[in-house]
C-alpha positions in Angstrom: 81.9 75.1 83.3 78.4 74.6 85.3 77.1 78.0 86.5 74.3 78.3 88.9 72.5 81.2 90.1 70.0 79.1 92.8 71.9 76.8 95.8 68.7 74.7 95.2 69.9 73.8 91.5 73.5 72.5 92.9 73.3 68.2 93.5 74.6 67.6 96.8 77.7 65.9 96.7 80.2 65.6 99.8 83.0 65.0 97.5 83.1 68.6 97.1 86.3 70.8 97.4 85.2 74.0 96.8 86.0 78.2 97.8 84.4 80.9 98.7 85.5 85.0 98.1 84.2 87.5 95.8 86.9 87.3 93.3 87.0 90.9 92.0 89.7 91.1 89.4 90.3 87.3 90.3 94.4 88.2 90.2 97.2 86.2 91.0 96.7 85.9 94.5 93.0 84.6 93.6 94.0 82.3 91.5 96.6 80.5 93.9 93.7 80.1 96.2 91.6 78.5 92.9 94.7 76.4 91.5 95.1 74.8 95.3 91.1 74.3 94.9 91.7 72.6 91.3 94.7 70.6 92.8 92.9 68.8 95.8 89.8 68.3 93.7 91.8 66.1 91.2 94.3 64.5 94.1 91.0 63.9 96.1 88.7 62.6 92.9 86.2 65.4 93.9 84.5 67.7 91.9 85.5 71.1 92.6 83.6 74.6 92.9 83.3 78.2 93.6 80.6 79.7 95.7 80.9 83.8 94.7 78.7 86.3 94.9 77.2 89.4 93.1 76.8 92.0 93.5 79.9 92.8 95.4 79.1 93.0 98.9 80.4 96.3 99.7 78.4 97.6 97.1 75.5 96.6 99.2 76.8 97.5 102.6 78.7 101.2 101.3 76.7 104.2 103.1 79.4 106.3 101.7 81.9 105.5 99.2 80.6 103.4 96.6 83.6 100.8 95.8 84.4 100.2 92.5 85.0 97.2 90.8 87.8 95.6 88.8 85.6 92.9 87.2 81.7 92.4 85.8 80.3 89.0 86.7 80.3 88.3 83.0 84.4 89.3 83.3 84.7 86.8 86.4 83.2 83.7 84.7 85.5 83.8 81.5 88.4 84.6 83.7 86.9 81.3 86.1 86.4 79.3 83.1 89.4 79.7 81.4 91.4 78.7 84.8 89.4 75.1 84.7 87.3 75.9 87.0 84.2 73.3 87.0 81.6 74.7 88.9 80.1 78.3 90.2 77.6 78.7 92.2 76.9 83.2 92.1 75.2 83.9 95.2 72.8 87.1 95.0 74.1 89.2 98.3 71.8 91.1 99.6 71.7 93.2 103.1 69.1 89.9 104.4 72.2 87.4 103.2 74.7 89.7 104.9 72.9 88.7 108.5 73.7 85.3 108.2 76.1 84.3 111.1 79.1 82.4 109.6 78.0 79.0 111.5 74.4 79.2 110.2 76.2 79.9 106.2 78.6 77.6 106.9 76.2 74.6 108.4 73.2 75.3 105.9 75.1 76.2 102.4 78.1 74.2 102.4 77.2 71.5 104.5 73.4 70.6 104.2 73.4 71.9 100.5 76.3 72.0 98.4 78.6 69.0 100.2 82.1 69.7 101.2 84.7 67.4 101.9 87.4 70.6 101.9 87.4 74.1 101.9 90.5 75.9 100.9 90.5 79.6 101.4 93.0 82.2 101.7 94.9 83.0 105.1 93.3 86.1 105.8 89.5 85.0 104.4 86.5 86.8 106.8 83.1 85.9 105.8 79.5 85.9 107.3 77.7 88.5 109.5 80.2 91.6 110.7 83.1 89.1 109.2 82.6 87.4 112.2 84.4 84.0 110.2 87.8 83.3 109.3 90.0 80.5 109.3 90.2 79.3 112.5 86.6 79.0 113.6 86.1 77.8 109.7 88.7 74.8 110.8 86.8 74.6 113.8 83.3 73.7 112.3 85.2 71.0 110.1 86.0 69.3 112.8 82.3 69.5 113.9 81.2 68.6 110.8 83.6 66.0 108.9 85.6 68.4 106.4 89.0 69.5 106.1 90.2 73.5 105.6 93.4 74.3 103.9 94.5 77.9 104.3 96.1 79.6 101.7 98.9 82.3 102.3 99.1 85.1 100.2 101.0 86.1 97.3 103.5 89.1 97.9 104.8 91.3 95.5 107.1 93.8 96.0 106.7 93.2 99.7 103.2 93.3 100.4 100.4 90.8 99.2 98.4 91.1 95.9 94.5 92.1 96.8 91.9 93.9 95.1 92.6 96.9 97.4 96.3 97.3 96.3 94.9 96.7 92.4 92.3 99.6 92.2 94.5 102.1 94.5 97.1 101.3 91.3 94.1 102.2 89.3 93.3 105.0 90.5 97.0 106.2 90.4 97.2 105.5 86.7 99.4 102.9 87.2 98.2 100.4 84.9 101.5 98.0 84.2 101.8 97.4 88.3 97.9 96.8 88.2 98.8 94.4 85.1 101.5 92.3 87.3 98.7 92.0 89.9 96.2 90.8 87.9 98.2 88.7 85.8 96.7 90.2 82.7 95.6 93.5 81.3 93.0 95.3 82.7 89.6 95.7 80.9 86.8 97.5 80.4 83.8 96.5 78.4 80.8 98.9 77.0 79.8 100.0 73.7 80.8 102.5 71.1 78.0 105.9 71.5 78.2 108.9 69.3 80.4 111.9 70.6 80.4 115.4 69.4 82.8 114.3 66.3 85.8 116.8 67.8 88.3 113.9 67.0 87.5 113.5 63.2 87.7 117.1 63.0 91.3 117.3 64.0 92.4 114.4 62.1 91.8 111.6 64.8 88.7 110.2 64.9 87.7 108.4 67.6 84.8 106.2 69.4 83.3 107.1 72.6 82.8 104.7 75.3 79.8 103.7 77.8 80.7 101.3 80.2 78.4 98.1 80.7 78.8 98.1 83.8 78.9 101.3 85.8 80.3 100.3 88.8 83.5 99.4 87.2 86.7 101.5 88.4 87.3 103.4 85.1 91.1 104.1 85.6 92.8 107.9 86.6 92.9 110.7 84.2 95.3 110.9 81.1 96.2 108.9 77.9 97.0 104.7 77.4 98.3 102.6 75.1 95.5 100.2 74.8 94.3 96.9 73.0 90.8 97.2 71.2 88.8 94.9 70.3 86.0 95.9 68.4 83.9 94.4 65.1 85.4 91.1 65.7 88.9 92.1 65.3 91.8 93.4 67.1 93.5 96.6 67.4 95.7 99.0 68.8 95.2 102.6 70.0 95.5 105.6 72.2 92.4 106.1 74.8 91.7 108.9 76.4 89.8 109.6 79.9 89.1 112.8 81.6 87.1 115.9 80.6 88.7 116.8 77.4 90.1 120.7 79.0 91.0 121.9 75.5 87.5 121.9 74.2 86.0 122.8 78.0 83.1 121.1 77.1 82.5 118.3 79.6 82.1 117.7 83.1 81.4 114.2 83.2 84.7 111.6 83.0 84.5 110.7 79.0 85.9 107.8 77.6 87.3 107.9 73.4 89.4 105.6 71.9 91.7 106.5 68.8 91.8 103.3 67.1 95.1 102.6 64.5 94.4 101.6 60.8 90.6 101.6 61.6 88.1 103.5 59.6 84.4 102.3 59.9 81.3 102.7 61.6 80.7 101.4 64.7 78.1 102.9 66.6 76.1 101.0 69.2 78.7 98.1 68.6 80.8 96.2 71.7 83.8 96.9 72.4 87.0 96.1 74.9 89.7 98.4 75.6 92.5 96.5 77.7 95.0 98.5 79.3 98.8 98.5 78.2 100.7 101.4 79.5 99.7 104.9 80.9 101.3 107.9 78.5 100.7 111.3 80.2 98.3 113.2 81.9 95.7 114.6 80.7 96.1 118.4 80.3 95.4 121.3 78.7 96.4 122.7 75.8 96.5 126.4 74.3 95.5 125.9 70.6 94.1 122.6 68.6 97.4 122.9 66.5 99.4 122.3 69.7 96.9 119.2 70.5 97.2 117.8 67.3 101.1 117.7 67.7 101.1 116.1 71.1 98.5 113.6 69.8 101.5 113.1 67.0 103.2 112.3 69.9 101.3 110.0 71.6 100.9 108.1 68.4 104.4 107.8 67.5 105.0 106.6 71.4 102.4 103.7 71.2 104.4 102.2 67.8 106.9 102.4 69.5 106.0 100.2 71.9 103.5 98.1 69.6 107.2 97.6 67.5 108.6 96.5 70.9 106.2 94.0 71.9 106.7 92.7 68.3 109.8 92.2 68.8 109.9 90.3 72.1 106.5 88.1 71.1 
């Protein structure tokens, strides 16, 4: 997959079927628009491409409520590549590139730069200054300037379309499975393994602290998961907790640790993914260590559970 970071360092080529959209989380409802994209481009013997930008734009335009988001840019182009995608084209947005009116985007980048002979975006796709764009006035300008626009309608699940929205508000909630079905795949986080204050060895279950890569990514609600870890090259299972560890009542920042099973090594300062199976419990607080330990017993003995399940049905 070609990725470029410049509009000057795309060839013009009108043979161009290509998309437009942020793609956070790039879920199932993204990837019908990309798949339609894909189709055309090899019915049509064009090249096909996506034109996306980062950062997210309502990082940029937020006063208030800074959004977070459900994948890094490094996330977005394996996900991209691994759907076939040929080219990408990562736009820098910026509160000048919010200005431009959709005409003036749509005549000078697609047209007099990248080539288009289709665009295909999804039914309810707003783009350019104040989202002044959509569908209509995009099929509009094709027929000013010789291409074709195929809209896109969304996928619904359990009665209302899939969007990033409905994904993080799952998030948030702690619902990870529903968030899963959105997506199409496990959500995941990406940082690196820092040192904590070693409470977890001390109690019997050691466990590596995370620091996200990117901290703008929505870090899911408070409690316990049954997560996959990969870590040192290898994969794992394991518990993770998020919240501000009450027992110890020594936090009041949102930490990150990961129990990882049948792993004993270090790992400081090394990468690491957690992706997100199934939400446990809440996080709460507990009278004595003792009575943590044994609910951490718990915990454990639910996750083999369910890693013996998912054996069973592979």
């Amino acid at each position: 997959m070609n990725v470029y970071y410049s509009i000057d360092e795309i060839t013009k080529d009108k043979n161009t079927i290509l998309t437009v959209g942020t793609f956070d989380g790039v879920h199932l409802g993204h990837r019908k628009i990309i798949n339609e994209m894909i189709y055309q481009s090899v019915e049509n013997n064009c090249r096909n491409l996506i034109l996306t930008f980062d950062p997210h734009p309502q990082i940029v335009l937020s006063k208030n409520d800074r959004i977070k988001i459900l994948t890094t840019l490094e996330q977005k182009l394996e996900y991209l590549k691994y759907l076939s995608v040929q080219n990408v084209l990562v736009i820098k947005f910026t509160k000048d590139f919010s200005q431009i009116d959709f005409k003036t985007f749509v005549e000078e980048y697609l047209v007099n730069k990248i080539g288009v002979h289709t665009v295909v975006v999804g039914s309810d796709h707003h783009f350019g200054k104040n989202r002044e764009g959509n569908p209509e006035v995009l099929t509009e300008l094709g027929k000013n300037f010789g291409f074709n626009v195929i809209q896109v309608e969304p996928l619904i699940f359990h009665g209302h379309k899939i969007s990033s929205t409905r994904i993080r508000k799952a998030l948030a909630e702690g619902n990870v499975k529903f968030a899963n079905e959105m997506l199409g795949k496990k959500y995941e986080l990406r940082g690196k393994v820092v040192r904590g204050n070693q409470r977890g060895t001390q109690i019997g279950f050691p466990t590596a602290n995370i620091e996200l890569n990117n901290k703008d990514q929505l870090i899911p609600a408070r409690g316990v998961y049954f997560v996959e870890v990969d870590v040192a090259e290898k994969n794992f299972y394991g518990m993770m907790n998020i919240g501000f560890r009450p027992t110890f009542n020594n936090t009041t920042e949102i930490m990150m640790e990961v129990h990882i099973f049948f792993f004993n090594g270090d790992i400081y300062d090394y990468p690491i993914t957690i992706r997100f199976v199934d939400r446990l419990r809440d996080e709460k607080k507990f009278s004595s260590v003792d009575e943590l330990k044994n609910q951490l017993m718990l915990d454990k003995q639910e996750c083999f559970k369910k890693i013996n399940s998912l054996t069973v049905f592979k």
